[in-house]
VEXVO-863516 format. One line per 5 residues: for each residue x, y, z of C-alpha. Coordinates in steps of 0.02 Angstrom, whole numbers. Each point is the difference from the previous one (the first is absolute). Layout:
VEXVO-863516
X,Y,Z  ... .
This chain:
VEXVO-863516
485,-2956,1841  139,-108,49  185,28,-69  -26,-166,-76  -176,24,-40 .
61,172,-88  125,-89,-103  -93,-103,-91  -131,100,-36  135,88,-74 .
68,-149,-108  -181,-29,-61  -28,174,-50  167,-13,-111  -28,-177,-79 .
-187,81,-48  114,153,-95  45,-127,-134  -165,-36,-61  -148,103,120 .
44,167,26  -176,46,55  19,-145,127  168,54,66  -44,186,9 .
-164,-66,125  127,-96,108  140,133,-21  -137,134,60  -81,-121,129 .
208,-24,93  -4,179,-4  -175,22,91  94,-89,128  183,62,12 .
-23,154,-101  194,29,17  32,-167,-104  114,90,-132  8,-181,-85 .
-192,15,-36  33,172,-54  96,-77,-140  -92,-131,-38  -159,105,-23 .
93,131,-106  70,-169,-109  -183,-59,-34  -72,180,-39  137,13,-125 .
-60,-139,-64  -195,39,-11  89,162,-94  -41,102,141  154,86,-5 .
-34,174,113  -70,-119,146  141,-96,-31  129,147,22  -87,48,173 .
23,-195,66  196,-2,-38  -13,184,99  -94,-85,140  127,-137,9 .
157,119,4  -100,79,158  -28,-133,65  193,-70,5  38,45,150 .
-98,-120,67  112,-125,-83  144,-70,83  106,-65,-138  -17,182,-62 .
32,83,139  168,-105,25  44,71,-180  -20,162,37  111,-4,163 .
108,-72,-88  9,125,-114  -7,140,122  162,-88,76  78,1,-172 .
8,-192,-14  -23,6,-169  31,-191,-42  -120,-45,142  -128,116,-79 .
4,-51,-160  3,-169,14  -159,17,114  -94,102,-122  58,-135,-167 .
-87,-115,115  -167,91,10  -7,54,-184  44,-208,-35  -174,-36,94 .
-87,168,-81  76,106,-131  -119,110,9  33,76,187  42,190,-33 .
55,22,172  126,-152,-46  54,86,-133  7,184,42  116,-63,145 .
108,-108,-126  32,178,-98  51,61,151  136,-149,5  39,45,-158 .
17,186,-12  105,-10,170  118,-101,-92  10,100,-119  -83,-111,-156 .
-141,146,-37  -59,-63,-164  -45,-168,97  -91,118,125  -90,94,-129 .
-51,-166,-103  -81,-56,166  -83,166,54  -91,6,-177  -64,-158,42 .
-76,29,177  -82,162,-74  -58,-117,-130  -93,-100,125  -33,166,124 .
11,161,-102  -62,72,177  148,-60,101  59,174,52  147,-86,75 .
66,-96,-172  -8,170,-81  85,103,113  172,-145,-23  -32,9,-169 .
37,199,-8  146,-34,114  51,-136,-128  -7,123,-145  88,126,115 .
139,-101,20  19,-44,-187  2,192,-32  -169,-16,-75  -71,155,85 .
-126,42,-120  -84,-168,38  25,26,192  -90,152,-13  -162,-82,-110 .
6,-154,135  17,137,137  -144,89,-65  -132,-148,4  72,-57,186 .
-27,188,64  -169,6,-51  -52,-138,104  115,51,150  19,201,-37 .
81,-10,208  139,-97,-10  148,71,-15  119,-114,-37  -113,2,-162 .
28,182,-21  186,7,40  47,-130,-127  -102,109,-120  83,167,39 .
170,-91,-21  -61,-91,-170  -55,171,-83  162,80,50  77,-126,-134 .
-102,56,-129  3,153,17  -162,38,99  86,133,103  -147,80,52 .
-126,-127,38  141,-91,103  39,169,86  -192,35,42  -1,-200,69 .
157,16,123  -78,157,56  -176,-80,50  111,-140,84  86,83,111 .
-155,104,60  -74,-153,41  141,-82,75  135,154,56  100,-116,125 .
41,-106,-136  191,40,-42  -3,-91,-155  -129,67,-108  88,198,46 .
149,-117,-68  -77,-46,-174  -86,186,9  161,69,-29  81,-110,-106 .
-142,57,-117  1,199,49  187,-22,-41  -50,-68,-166  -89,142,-55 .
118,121,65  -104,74,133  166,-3,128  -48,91,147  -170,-94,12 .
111,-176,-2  112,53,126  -159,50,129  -55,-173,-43  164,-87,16 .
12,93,183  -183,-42,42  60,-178,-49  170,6,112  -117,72,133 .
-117,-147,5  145,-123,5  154,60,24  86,-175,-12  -30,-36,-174 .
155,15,-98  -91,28,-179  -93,156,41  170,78,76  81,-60,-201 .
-166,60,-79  48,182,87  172,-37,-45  -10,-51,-175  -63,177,-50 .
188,49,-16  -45,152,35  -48,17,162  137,11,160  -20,-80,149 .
31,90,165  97,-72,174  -186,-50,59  -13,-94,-158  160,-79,14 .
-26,-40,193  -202,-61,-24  80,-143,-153  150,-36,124  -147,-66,137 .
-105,-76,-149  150,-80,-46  62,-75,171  -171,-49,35  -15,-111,-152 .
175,-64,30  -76,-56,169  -113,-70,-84  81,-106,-126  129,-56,160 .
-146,-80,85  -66,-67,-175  -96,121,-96  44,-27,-162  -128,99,-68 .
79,145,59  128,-27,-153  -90,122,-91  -8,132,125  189,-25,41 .
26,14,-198  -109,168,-20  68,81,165  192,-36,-49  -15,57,-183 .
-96,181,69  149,34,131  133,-38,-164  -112,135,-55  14,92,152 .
172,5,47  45,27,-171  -88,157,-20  101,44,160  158,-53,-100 .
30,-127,164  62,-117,-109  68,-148,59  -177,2,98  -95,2,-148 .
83,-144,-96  -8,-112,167  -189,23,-19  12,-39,-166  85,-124,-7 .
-101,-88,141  -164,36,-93  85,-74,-165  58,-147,73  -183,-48,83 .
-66,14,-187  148,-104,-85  -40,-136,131  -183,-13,-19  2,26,-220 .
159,-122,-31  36,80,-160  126,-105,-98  107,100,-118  65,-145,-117 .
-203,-30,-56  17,181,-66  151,-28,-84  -57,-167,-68  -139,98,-84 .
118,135,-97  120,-154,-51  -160,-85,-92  -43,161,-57  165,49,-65 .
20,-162,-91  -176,-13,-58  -63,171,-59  143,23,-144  -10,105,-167 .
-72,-150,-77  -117,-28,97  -77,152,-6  20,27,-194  -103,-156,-25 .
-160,79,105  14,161,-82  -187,35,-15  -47,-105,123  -107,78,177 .
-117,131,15  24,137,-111  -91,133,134  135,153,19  -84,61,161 .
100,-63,158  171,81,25  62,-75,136  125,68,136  134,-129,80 .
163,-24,66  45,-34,198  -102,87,143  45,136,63  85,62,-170 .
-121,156,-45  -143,-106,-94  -127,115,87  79,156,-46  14,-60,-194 .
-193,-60,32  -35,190,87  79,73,-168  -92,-86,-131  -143,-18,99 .
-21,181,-2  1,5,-211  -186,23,-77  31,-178,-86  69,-106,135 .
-123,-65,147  101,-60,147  -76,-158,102  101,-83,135  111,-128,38 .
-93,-155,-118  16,-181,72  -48,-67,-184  156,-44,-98  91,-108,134 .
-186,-89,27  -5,-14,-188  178,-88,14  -1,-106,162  -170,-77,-68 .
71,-50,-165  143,-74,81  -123,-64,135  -134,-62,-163  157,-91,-90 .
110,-69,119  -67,16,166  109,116,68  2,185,-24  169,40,-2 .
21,-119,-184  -96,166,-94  158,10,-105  -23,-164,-43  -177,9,-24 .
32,146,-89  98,-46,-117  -120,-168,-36  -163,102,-40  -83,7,-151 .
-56,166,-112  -169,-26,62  59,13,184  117,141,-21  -130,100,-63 .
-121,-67,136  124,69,134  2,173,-80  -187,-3,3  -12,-24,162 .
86,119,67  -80,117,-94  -176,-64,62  73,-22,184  65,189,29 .
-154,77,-95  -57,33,155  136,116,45  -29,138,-141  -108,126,74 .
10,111,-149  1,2,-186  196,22,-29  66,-102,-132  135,-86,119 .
19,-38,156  153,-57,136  43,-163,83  132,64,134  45,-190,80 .
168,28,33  41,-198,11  -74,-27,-173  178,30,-77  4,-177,12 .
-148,-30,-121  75,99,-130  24,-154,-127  -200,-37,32  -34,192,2 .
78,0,-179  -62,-127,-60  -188,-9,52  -10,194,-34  118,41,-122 .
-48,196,-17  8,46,181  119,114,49  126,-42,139  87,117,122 .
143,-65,108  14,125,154  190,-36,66  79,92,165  171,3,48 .
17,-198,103  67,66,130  -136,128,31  -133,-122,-60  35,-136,107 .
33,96,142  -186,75,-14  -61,-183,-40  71,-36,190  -89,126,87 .
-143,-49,-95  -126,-109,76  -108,-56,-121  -181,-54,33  -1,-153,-119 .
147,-59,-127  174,55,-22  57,-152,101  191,25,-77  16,162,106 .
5,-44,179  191,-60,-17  137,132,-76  88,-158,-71  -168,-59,-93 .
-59,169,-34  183,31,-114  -37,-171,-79  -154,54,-61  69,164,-53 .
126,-90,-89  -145,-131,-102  -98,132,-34  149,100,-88  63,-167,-95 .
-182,-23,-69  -19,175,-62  165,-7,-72  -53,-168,-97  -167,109,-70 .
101,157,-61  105,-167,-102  -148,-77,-68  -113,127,-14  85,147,-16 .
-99,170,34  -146,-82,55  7,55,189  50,185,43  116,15,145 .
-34,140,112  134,58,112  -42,68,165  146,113,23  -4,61,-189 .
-183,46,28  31,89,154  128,115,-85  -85,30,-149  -193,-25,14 .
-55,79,-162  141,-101,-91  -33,-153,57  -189,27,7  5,60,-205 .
92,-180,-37  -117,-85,98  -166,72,-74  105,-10,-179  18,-226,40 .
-188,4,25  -33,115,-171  -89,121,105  26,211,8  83,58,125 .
-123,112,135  47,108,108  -107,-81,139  107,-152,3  128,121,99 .
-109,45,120  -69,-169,49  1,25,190  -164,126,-40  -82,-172,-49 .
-139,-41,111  14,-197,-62  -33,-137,143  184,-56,14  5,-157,118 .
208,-59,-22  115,49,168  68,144,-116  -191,88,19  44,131,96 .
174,34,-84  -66,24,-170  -107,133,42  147,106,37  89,82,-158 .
164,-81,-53  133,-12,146  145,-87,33  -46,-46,181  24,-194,-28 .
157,13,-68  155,-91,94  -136,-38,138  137,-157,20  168,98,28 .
-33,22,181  -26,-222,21  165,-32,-116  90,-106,129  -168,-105,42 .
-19,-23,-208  126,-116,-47  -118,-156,-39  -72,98,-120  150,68,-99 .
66,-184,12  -173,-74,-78  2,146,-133  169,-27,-57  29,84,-165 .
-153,71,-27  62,159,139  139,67,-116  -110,-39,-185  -139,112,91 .
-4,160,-130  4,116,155  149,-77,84  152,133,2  -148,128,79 .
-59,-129,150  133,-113,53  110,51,135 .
């Protein structure tokens, strides 16, 4: 059949859709006896079995078509675009095709895949429903849609979408990998554990599954068995920055001159590299310069070790762009907007549930520690780091305004009905979290300090911990702390004080307004009196004191913070003055922090 001849066959088969669906699925099945690979008669024949009600058939045509896309040229430029990233080219391709037929699930898996790489995953999601709507067999549709809910921190409904993909396609193992990673959020230790280690039998070159392996054998505290995978990793590729700051963000572990010398060659490598125009050798240069701070500062080389940090810091500050005025625009509203008043006049408002006590303050401050503690009473289940009140906030402000950062706003705006909404869904979001039957449980996000207003108001009975470390010390640790997502403020000393500083003038303004609502935990207090601190703590929450909340590092919890590893040592003063010996390079920060140094309630004891 001739191009032209092919064509209009085509055009008939579609103009007999509108009133002869028998008639167009004969011509749409007679094209295909003749270019089988037609994906447009695909379509067409899954169209008029859909509308004879022969739905299943119909499912398997729109499968046929998407396999048979490739054969399709206005497709296949879509696709290279989007392999080449040309994102504008790609979608404006793909609105094209779904214009002509809006029921191409190729079309629109590939316009989620525009959309989640720009970041708009609700979009994404919206669309992937809809191609599994028309193909509940496209294996490929489902597998975005669990990275979709991945991304959205939706891991229990990665792990359900993960399921149905593996069982059609038990050997792939991207499939697998995403899974292990999923369950680690939830707190599927085990099955995760039991995954990595079937990976990397089947694939033991493969640096970065020994990676993930021991990010989650480091979760569970099994050290030894993370560092063999770490090195197996390192072995593999020794190039990869991450793996040598996996190995390095165990805090516990020492690296030796063959250490320090194997990073220095990663490191010039990937500096060669990024001369000749790597840039994706960022990331390595990042990792590799943050694990020799870590190196030469166990070797008290000093000035080394802040050069390296330094250098890694300032990659990360160039590629986040953190702006330190949106922060403070945030506490201003908040300041101004969450007043006595305001809260007086919501009294009773939220979800009365008592069960989340949640842990905040700045990173780096001793949240895990606190977390370790209570975590370790027979009332109190500990969970992880939760993602769910700044999502709660971001897509109010989002819902309302169009623009996260107006929660306060948005906030302030909602009715009774939503308020209590809020509350209710953060209860029903975490649920997933509590693994036992202990009347509360622990949120330890330490950037949720500035959610406070929403935390008080959508869950009035909560309890809330503020974790606080001397600024110096804390900021210091933020520094040397690369973090794998987040924490944008603390790759500059000067934005990392500002922050320090907002955070302090917010909590200030919730002592004012709502006075003995949060319980302040001072690291250096609890450090020098444990059982003090620990009986005032336990007496905030109304709970006995217990003897095992003093011996928390005997807790076998899955701990998965970059304090893992320290909190399963007994109380020691190890991180304290960690700064003293990088006073001259820390005068950005003191600047930025201003008055908060000398208000700090352990300042006579760690100023010099």
């Amino acid at each position: 059949m001739a191009t032209v001849t092919h064509d209009q066959a085509l055009a008939n088969a579609r103009q007999l859709l509108n009133g002869d669906p028998v008639a167009a699925l004969a011509q749409a099945r007679a094209i295909l006896d003749i270019v089988p690979t037609s994906a447009a008669a695909h379509r067409i024949a899954a169209h008029a079995l859909r509308a004879l009600g022969r739905e299943t058939e119909a499912q398997d045509a729109s499968l046929a078509a998407v396999g048979a896309t490739i054969h399709d040229g206005a497709m296949v430029d879509a696709a290279l675009a989007l392999s080449e990233n040309r994102l504008p080219d790609a979608e404006a391709a793909l609105r094209a095709r779904l214009k002509e037929d809006a029921t191409d699930v190729a079309a629109i898996r590939m316009l989620a895949e525009v959309a989640g790489r720009i970041g708009r995953y609700g979009d994404a999601e919206k669309l992937l429903g809809r191609a599994l709507e028309l193909a509940p067999g496209f294996g490929a549709a489902r597998a975005n849609l669990a990275t979709v809910y991945y991304k959205q921190n939706r891991y229990a409904d990665a792990v359900a979408a993960l399921d149905a993909v593996i069982g059609d396609d038990p050997d792939n193992p991207a499939h697998a990998n995403l899974k292990a990673a999923a369950l680690g959020r939830i707190g599927g230790y085990d099955e995760a554990i039991a995954l990595y280690g079937q990976l990397t039998e089947r694939f033991p070159e493969h640096a970065k599954l020994w990676m993930s392996y021991g990010h989650m054998l480091k979760t569970v505290g099994r050290q030894d068995d993370s560092i063999a995978a770490y090195r197996r990793a390192i072995a593999n590729d020794p190039g990869l920055g991450e793996i040598w700051w996996s190995l390095a963000n165990l805090k516990t572990i020492r690296f030796d001159p063959a250490d320090r010398a194997a990073m220095e060659a990663a490191l010039i490598a990937a500096e060669r590299d990024a001369e000749d125009g790597g840039g994706a050798r960022d990331d390595d240069r990042l990792h590799l310069h943050f694990a020799l701070g870590k190196a030469y500062d166990d070797a008290e080389e000093h000035d080394a070790a802040f050069r390296h940090y330094a250098a890694g810091n300032a990659i990360r500050a160039a590629q986040l762009d953190y702006r330190a005025d949106e922060t403070r625009a945030i506490v201003d509203a908040a300041i101004t907007t969450f007043t006595p008043g305001f809260f007086a006049e919501r009294t009773d408002w939220g979800d009365p549930a008592p069960d989340p006590v949640f842990i905040l303050g700045m990173p780096r401050a001793g949240s895990t520690l606190v977390e370790q503690i209570l975590a370790s009473h027979s009332a109190i289940e500990g969970t992880m780091e939760l993602p769910d009140i700044p999502a709660l906030a971001l897509g109010l402000g989002r819902a309302t305004h169009d623009e996260g950062r107006r929660w306060v706003e948005a906030l302030a705006a909602a009715p009774r009905e939503k308020i209590a909404e809020l509350g209710a869904n953060f209860l029903r979001a975490t649920a997933v979290q509590r693994k036992t039957g202990k009347p509360f449980y622990i949120d330890k996000l330490p950037n949720n300090w500035l959610y406070v207003p929403l935390i008080r108001l959508i869950l009035p009975n909560a309890r809330i911990i503020d974790a606080r470390r001397h600024p110096l010390d804390c900021c210091w640790s933020n520094f040397r702390q690369h973090f794998a997502k987040g924490q944008a403020f603390s790759y500059r000393l000067s934005d990392m004080g500002a922050y320090y500083r907002d955070y302090v003038r917010l909590m200030a303004h919730i002592d004012a307004v709502q006075p003995g609502r949060v319980h302040r935990v001072i690291h250096e207090e609890l450090l020098a009196d444990p059982e003090g601190e620990v009986r005032a703590l336990l007496l905030f929450l109304d709970q006995p004191f217990e003897e095992a909340c003093l011996s928390f590092h005997a807790n076998a919890r899955a701990v998965r913070t970059a304090s893992s590893e320290q909190v399963r040592r007994p109380i020691n003063r190890d991180g304290v003055d960690q700064w003293r010996p990088y006073d001259a390079w820390l005068g950005p920060l003191k600047d930025a922090l201003g008055p908060v140094l000398a208000a700090y309630p352990s300042a006579p004891a760690n100023f010099g």
